[in-house]
C-alpha positions in Angstrom: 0.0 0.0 0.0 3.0 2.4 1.0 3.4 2.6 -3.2 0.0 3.1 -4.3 0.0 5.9 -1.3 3.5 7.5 -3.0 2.2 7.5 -6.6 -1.2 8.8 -5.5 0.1 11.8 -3.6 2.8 12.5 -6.5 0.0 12.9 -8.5 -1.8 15.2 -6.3 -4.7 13.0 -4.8 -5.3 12.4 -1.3 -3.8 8.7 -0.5 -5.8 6.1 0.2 -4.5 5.3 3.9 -4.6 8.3 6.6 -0.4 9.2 6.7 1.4 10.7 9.3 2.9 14.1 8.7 6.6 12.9 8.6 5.4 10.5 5.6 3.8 13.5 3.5 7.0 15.6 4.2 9.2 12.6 3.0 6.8 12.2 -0.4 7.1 15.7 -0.8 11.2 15.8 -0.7 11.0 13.0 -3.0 9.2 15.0 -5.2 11.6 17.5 -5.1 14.5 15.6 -5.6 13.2 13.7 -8.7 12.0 17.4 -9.9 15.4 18.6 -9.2 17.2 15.7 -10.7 14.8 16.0 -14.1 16.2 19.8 -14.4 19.9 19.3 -14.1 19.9 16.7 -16.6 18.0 19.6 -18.7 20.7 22.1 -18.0 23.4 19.5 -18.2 22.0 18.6 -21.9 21.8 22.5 -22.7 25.8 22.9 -21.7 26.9 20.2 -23.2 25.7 20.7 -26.7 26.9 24.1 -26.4 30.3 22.6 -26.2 30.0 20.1 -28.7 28.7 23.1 -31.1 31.9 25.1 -30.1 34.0 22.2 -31.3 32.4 21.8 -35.2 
């Protein structure tokens, strides 16, 4: 249940089991870390085919 609970408050809906505050704080950092994680392989793409341009 602790998955279906995860994926149900990433998506924004109330989970299906009452949780504790400390478990909504921990879904929420995971959130943000994915989220975080997502954007520097953005920037990290942008960078690098700035260099590779350079090079040609």
């Amino acid at each position: 249940m602790w998955s279906e609970n995860c994926r149900r408050m990433m998506k924004g809906y109330e989970p299906k089991e009452l949780t504790m505050i400390g478990e909504q704080v921990f879904y929420m950092l995971l959130c943000l870390r994915y989220g975080l994680k997502i954007e520097a392989m953005r920037v990290w793409r942008r960078i690098s085919r700035k260099l590779v341009g350079k090079d040609k």
